[in-house]
Backbone bond lengths (Angstrom), bond angles and torsions (degrees), N, CA, C in turn:
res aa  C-N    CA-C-N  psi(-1)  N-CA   C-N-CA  omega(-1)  CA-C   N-CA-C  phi
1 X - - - 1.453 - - 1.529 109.02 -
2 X 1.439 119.25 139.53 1.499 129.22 -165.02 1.502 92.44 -84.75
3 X 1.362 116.46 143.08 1.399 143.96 167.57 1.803 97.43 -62.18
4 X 1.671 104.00 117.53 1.848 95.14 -179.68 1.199 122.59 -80.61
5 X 1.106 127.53 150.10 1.444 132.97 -126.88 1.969 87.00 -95.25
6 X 1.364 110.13 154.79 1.399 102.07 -167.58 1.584 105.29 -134.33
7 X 1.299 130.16 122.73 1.218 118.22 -174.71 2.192 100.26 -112.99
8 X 1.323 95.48 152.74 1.045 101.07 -178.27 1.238 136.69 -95.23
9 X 1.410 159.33 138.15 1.424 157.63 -155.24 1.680 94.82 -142.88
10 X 1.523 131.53 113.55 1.154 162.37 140.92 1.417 135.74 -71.64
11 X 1.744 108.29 73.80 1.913 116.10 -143.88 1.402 79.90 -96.85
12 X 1.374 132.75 -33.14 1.627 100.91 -153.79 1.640 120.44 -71.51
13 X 1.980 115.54 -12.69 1.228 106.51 153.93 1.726 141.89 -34.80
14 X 2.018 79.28 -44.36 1.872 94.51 -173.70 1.459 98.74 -72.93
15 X 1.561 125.30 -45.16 0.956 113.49 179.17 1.897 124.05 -73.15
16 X 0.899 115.68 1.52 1.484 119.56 171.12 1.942 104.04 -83.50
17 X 1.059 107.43 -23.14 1.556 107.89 176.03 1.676 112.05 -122.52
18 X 1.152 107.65 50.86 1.107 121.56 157.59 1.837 130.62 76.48
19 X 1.223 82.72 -13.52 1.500 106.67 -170.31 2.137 115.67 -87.28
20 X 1.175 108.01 144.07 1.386 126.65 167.30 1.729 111.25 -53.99
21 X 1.486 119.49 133.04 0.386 87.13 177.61 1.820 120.24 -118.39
22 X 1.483 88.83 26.06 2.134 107.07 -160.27 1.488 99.42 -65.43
23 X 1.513 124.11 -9.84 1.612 93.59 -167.51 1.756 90.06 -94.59
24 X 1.027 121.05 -15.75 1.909 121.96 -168.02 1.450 89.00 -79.70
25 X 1.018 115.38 -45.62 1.597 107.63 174.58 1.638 133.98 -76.84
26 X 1.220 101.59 -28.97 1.666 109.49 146.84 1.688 121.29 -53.29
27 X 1.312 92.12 -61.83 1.885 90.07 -171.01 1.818 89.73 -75.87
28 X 1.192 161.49 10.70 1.474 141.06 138.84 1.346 100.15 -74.43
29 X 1.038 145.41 -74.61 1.295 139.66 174.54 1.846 117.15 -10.52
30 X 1.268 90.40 -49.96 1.767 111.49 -160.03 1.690 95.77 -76.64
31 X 1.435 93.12 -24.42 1.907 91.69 -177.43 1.398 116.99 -91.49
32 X 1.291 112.93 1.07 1.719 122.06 -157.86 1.785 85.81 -89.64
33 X 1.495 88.25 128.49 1.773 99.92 163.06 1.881 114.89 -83.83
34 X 1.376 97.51 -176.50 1.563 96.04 173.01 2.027 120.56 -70.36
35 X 0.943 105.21 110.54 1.622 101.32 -174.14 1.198 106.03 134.11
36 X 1.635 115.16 -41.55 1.762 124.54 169.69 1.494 109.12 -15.30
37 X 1.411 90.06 153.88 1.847 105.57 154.80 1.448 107.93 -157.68
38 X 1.523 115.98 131.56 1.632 107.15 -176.42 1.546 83.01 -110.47
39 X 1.528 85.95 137.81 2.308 94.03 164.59 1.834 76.22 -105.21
40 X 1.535 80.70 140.61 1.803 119.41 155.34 1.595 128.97 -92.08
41 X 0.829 137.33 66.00 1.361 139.45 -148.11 1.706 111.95 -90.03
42 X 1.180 129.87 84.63 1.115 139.52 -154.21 1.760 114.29 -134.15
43 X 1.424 121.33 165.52 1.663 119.06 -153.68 1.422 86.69 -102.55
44 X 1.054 139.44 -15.84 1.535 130.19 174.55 2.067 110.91 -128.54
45 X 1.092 100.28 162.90 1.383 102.58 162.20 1.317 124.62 -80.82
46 X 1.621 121.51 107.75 0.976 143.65 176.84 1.728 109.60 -65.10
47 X 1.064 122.48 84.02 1.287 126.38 140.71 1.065 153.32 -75.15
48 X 1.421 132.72 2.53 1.162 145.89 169.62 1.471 107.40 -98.93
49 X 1.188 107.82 -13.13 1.680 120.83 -178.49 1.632 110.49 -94.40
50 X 1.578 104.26 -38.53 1.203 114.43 176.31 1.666 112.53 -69.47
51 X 1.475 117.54 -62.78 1.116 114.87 154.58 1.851 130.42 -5.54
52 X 1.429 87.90 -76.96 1.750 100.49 178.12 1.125 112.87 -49.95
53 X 1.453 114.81 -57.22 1.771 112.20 176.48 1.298 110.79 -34.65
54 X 1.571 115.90 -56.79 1.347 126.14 -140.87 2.027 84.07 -58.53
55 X 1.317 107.90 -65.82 1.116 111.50 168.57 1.382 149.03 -10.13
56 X 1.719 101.37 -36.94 1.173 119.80 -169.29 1.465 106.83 -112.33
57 X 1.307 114.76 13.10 1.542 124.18 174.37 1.546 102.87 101.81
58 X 1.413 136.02 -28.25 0.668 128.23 -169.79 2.013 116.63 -68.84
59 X 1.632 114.06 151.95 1.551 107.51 -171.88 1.946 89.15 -93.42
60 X 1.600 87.65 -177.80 1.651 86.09 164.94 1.703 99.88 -167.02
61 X 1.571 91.03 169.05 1.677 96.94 171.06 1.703 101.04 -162.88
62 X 1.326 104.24 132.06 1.264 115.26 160.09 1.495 121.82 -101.42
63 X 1.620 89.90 162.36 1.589 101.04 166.11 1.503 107.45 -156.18
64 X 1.170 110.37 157.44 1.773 125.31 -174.10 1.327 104.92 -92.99
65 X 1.328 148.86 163.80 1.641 144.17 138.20 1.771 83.20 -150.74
66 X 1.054 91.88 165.18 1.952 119.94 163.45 1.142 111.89 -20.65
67 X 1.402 127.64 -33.56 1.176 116.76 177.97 1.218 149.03 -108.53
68 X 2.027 98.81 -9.13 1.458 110.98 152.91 1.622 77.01 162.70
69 X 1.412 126.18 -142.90 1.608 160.12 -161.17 1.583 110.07 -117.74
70 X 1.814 84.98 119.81 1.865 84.71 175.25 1.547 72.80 -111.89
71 X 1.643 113.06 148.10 1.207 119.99 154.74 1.379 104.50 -125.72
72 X 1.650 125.17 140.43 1.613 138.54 177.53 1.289 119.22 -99.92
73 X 1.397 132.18 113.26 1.538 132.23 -152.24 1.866 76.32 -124.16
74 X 1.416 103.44 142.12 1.473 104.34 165.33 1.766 87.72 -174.13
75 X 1.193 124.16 162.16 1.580 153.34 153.27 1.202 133.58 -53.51
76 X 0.887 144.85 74.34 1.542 140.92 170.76 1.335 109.50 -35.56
């Protein structure tokens, strides 16, 4: 079985200039086919983001390293 293909989303730029970052992460979401996985790569743990997904069918998993939070949103 093929490793699912993973595209990436890079918020803490938007958030270094002030900006939101739910609609860049909506429209990746909105582009993910069946098998997808978007990493969220952000300076804090997004929980209110995680939350919503969970909500919206979507699964998730975080993790911490040195440099902030990758979180993995994909479909069962």
């Amino acid at each position: 079985m093929a490793a699912p293909k993973t595209k990436r989303l890079d918020v803490r730029p938007l958030l270094e200039r002030g900006l939101q970052p739910c609609d860049a992460v909506d429209a990746a979401l909105a582009d993910l086919r069946p098998g997808e996985r978007l990493t969220v790569l952000a300076p804090f743990l997004p929980s209110p983001l995680i939350e919503r997904c969970k909500a919206a069918g979507y699964a998730a998993h975080a993790t911490r390293d040195a440099t902030g939070w990758q979180v993995d949103f994909w479909r069962d």
